[in-house]
C-alpha positions as CSV (number, residue, x, y, z in Angstrom):
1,X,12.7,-15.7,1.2
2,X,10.9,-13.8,-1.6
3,X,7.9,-16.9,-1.4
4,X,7.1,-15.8,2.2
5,X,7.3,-12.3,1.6
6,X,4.5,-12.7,-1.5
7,X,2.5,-15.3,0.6
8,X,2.5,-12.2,3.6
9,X,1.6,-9.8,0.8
10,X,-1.0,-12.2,-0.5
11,X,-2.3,-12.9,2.9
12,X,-2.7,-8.9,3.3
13,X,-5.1,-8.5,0.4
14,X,-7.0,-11.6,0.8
15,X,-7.8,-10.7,4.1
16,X,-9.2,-7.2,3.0
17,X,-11.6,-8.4,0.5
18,X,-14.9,-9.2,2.6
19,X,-18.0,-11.4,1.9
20,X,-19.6,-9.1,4.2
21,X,-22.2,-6.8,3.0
22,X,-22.0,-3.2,4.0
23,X,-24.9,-0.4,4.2
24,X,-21.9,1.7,1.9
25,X,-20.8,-1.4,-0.4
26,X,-19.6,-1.0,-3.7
27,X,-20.6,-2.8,-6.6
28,X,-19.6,-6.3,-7.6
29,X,-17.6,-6.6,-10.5
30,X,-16.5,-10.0,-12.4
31,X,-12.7,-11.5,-12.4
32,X,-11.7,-14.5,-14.6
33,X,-15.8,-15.4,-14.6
34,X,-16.0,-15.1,-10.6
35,X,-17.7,-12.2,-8.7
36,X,-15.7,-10.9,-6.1
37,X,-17.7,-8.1,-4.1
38,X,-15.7,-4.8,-3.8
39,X,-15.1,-3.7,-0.4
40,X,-17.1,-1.0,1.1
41,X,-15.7,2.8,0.6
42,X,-15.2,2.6,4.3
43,X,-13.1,-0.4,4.4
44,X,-11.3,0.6,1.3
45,X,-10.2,4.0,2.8
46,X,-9.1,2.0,6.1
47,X,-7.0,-0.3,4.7
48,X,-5.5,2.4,2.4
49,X,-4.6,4.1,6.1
50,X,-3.3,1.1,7.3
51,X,-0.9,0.5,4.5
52,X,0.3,4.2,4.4
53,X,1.3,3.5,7.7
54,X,3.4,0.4,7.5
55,X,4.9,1.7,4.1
56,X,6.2,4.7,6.1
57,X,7.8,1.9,8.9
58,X,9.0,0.0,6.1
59,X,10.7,3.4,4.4
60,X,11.7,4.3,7.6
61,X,13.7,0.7,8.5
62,X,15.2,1.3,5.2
63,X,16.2,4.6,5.6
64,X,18.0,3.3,8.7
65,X,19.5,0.1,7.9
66,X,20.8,0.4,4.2
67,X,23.9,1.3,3.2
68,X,22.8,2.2,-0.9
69,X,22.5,6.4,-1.4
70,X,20.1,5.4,-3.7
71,X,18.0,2.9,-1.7
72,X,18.5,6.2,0.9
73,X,17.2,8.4,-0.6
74,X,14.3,6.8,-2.6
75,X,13.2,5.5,1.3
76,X,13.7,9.4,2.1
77,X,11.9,10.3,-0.8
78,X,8.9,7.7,0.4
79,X,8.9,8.6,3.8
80,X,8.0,12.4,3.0
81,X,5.3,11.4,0.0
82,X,3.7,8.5,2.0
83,X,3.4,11.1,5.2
84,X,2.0,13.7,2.9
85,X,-0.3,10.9,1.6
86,X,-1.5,9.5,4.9
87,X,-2.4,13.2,6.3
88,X,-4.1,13.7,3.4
89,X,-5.8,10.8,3.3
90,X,-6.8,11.1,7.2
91,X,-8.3,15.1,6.5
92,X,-10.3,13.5,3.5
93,X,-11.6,11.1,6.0
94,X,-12.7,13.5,7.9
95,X,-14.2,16.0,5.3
96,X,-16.3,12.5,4.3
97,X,-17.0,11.9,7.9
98,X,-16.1,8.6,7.6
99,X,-15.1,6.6,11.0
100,X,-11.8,4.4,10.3
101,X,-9.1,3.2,13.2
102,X,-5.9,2.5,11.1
103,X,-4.4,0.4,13.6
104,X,-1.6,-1.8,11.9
105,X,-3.4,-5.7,12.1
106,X,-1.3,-8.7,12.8
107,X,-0.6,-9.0,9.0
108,X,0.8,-5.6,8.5
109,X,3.1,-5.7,11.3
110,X,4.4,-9.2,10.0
111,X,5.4,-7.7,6.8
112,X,7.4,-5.0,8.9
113,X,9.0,-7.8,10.9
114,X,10.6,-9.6,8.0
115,X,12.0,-6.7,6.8
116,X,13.3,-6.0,10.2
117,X,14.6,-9.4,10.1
118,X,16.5,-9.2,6.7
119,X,19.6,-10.0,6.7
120,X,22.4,-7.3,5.6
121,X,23.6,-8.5,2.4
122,X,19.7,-9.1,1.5
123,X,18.1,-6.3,3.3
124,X,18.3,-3.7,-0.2
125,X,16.9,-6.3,-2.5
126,X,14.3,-7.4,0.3
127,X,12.9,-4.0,0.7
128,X,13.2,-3.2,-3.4
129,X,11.1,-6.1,-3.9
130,X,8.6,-5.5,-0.8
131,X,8.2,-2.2,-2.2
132,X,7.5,-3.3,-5.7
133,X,5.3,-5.5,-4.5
134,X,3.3,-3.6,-2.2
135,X,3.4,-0.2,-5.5
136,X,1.8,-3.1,-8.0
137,X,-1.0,-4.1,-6.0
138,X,-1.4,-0.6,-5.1
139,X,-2.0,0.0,-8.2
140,X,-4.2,-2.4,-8.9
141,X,-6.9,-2.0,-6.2
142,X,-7.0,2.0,-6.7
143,X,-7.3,1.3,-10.3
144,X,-10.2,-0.9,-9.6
145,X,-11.5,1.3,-7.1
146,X,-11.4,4.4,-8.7
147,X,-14.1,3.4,-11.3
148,X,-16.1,3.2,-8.9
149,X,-15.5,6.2,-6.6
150,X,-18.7,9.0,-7.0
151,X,-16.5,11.7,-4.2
152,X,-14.5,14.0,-6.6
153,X,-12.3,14.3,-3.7
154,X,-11.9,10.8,-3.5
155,X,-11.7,10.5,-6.9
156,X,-8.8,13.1,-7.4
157,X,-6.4,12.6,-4.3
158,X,-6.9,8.4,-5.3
159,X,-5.6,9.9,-9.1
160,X,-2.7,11.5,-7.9
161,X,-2.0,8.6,-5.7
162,X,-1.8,6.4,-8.7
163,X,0.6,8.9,-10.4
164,X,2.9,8.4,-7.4
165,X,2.9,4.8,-7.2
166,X,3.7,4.6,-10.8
167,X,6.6,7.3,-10.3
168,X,7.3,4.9,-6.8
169,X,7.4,1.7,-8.8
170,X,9.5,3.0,-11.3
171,X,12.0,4.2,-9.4
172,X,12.4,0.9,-7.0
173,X,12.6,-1.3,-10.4
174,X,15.5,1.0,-11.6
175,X,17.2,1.0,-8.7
176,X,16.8,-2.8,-8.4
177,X,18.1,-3.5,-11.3
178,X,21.4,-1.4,-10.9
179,X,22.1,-3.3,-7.1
């Protein structure tokens, strides 16, 4: 189960990463001696959307389905921070006068299904790792990203973003581990 859930998650992030050139592409940077072209601001700050959105589903199934006070209220506590995040997120859009249409793809809304599909013994630890999953890459790409951000907007919500993914992660690991 866990496989199928990282190959989804996997699937996600290849599919955001573009060979296509874009009038606002960002620079190319090197990986393990292979250049991988950043995606454009545009694309970035769309897919960004698109993942606040399913995290808020995917906090929002929890929030439903578990029995765990803890998994309850950390998928509470994601459901108000991701929200926040997202409207954020859309006004700085806006204030950039950037066009994006976060519609959840085929991809995202597979993720959501196989959480809807858990099964009840499985469905904390599913979500726990889901969440973990989807807080570590996270990470990653705004990390990467960030460097290269030249909006001090940008570059400060994207900060405090990281700051709550790492307080995020944190907490799912913790909670994890005591399930």
């Amino acid at each position: 189960m866990k496989y199928s859930m990282l190959f989804l998650f996997f699937l996600i992030s290849a599919c955001h990463h573009t060979n296509q050139k874009e009038e606002n592409s960002l620079y190319n940077y090197t990986v393990s001696n292979q250049s991988v072209e950043l995606m454009s601001v545009t694309e970035f700050l769309e897919m960004t959307a698109i993942n606040g959105q399913m995290k808020v589903k995917l906090d929002q199934l929890a929030m439903n389905r578990t029995k765990n006070e803890e998994v309850r209220a950390l998928s509470e506590l994601l459901i108000r921070d991701h929200s926040r995040s997202n409207n954020e997120l859309m006004t700085l859009i806006n204030v950039m006068n950037i066009r994006v249409e976060p519609i959840l793809d085929n991809e995202h809304k597979k993720m959501i299904a196989f959480l809807e599909d858990a099964e009840n013994p499985d469905f904390d630890q599913t979500y726990l790792q889901m969440m973990i999953d989807i807080f570590e890459n996270s990470i990653e790409e705004f990390k990467t990203y960030n460097s290269y951000v030249r909006d001090k907007h940008l570059d400060a919500w994207m900060n405090d973003r990281l700051e709550m993914f790492n307080n995020h992660l944190s907490q799912a690991r913790k909670i994890q581990q005591e399930l």
